[in-house]
N, C-alpha and C positions, 0 to 999 in steps of 0.2 A: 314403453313398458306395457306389457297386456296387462290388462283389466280383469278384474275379477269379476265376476256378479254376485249381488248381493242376492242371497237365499234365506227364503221365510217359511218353514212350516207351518201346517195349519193347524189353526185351533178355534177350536166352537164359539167361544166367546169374542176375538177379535173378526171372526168372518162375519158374524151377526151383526157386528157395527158395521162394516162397510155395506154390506148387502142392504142393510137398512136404508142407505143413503142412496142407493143406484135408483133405484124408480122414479127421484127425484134428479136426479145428474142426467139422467137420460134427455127430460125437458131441457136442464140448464146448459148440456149440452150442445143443445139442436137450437137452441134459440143464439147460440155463439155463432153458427153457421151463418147466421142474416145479418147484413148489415155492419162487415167489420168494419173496415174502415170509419164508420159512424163511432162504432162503437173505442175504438180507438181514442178518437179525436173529443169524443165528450168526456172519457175518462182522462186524458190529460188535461186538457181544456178548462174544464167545469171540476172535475173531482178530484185533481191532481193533489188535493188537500188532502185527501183521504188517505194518499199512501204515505202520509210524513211521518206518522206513528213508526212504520216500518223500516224508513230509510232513520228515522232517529236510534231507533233501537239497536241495527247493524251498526251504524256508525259509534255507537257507545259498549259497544261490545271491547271495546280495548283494541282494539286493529286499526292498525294506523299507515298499512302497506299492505301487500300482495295482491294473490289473483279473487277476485270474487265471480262468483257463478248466480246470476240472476235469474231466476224463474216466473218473474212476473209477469204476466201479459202484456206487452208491446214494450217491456222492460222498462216500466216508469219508476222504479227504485234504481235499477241500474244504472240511468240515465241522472239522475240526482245524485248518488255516489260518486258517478263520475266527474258533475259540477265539483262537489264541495271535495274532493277529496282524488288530484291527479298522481297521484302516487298509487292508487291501486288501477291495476288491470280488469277491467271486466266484459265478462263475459255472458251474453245473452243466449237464453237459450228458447226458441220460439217452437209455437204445436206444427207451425206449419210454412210455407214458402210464402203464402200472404200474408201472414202475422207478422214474416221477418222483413219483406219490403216496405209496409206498413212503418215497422219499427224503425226502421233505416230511413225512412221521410221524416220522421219525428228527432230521430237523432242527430239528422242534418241540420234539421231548423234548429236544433238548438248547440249547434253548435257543440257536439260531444262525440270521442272517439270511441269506440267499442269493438269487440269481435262479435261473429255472430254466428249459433248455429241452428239448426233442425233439430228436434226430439221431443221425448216425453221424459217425465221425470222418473217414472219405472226403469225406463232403461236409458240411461243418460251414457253420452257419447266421449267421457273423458278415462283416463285413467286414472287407477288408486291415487290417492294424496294429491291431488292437482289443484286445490284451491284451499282457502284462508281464511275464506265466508262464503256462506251461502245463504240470500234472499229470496224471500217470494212473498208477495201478498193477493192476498184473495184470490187464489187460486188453489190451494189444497181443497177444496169439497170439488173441483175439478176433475183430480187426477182418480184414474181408473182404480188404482190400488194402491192408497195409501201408506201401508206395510211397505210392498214392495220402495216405494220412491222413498222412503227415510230409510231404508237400509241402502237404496242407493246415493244418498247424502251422506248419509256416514261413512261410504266406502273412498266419497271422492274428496270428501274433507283430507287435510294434513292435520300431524300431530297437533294439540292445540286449535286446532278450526273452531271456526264459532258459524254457528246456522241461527237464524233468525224469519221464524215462519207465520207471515198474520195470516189472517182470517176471518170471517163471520163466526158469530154463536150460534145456533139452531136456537138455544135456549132462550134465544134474545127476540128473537121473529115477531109473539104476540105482543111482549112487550113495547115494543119497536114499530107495530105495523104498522099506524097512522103515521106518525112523524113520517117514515119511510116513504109512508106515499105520498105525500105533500111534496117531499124533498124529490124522489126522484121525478116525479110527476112535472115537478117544475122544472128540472133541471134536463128532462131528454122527453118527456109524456109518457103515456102509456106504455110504449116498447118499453123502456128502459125500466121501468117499476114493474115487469114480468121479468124481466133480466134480475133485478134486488130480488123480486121474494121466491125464485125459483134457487140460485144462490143461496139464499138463509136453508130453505128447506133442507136442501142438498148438501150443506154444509153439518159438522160436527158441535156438538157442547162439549166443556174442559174435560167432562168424566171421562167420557169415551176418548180422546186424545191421551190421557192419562192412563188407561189400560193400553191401549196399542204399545203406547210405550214399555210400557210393562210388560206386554208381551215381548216386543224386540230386544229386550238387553241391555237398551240404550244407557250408556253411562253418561252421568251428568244434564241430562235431558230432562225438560219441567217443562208444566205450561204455565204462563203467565194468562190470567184471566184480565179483561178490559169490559167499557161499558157495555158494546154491542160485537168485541173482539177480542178473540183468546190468539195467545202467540207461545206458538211450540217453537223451544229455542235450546240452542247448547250454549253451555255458559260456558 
């Protein structure tokens, strides 16, 4: 079936939120470029605790079958979806060819089937209604244009779909800075705690999540706010 693309007019106050974030994304982007593989292996490894907020929340969304579409970097919710629950199909969706051989050594060791493809979430490579849920964690202060990739969510959702989207707060950052640094400090050194606070920076608080949506239409679409994590979700 052809695909539709999702189309976003613009408007003053939703461009200002993203633009706000890019000076920062541009760092947290370029620091993703060093060191994948590393980077990889410490966030399942070591962090892999972090993303269970995320894989709880999709799994408690009421879906107890179909296709899911994963967005997460080296797909560590998709890979746990996969463990706890062989009835849905999923689907990885990786930035780049190293991301996805990466993610394909990890999904080996652990013994889990997946598909997998190339993209961004701007312009995601499925057709309308193609999946049942859609994850991602920490990776929306990531993506290029925000707008643009939830109206590409919503396009590739089926009737019914449930999306389930972590993330960092910006709002949490000063609150959060020491612990943060202690924690990632210990846990990868230096590199990795410019990885955390370039991340927070680059990322969103609930307000601004909250207009975007409001700009977009989004029916049924809220964010849940957490200690140091908000999650834009479809219920």
């Amino acid at each position: 079936m052809r695909r539709k693309r999702s189309s976003v007019s613009s408007d003053p106050v939703a461009e200002k939120i993203v633009r706000g974030r890019r000076k920062y994304r541009l760092v947290d982007v370029f620091l993703r470029l060093d060191r994948v593989y590393e980077t990889g292996d410490i966030l399942r490894k070591r962090l892999g605790n972090r993303f269970d907020r995320a894989v709880f929340e999709a799994l408690d969304t009421g879906k107890k079958k179909g296709m899911v579409l994963d967005l997460t970097p080296f797909s560590l919710c998709g890979m746990e979806i996969a463990k706890q629950n062989q009835d849905f199909g999923v689907v990885s969706l990786q930035e780049s060819k190293k991301h996805t051989e990466i993610s394909r050594k990890f999904a080996e060791e652990d013994i889990v089937s997946m598909d997998w493809r190339v993209g961004k979430p701007e312009d995601l490579p499925f057709s309308d209604n193609s999946f049942d849920l859609v994850v991602s964690a920490f990776d929306l202060h990531g993506w290029e244009d925000p707008l643009k990739a939830l109206g590409e969510i919503e396009r590739v959702m089926r009737r019914g779909g449930k999306a389930v989207i972590l993330d960092l707060r910006r709002d949490r950052w000063r609150l959060l800075y020491l612990p943060a640094l202690l924690y990632t400090w210990f846990m990868g050194g230096l590199w990795l705690f410019r990885k955390a606070k370039f991340a927070f920076r680059s990322s969103y608080n609930p307000g601004e999540m909250e207009k975007l949506i409001e700009f977009l239409k989004l029916e049924d679409w809220n964010v849940k706010k957490g200690s140091y994590y908000l999650i834009v979700r479809k219920c």
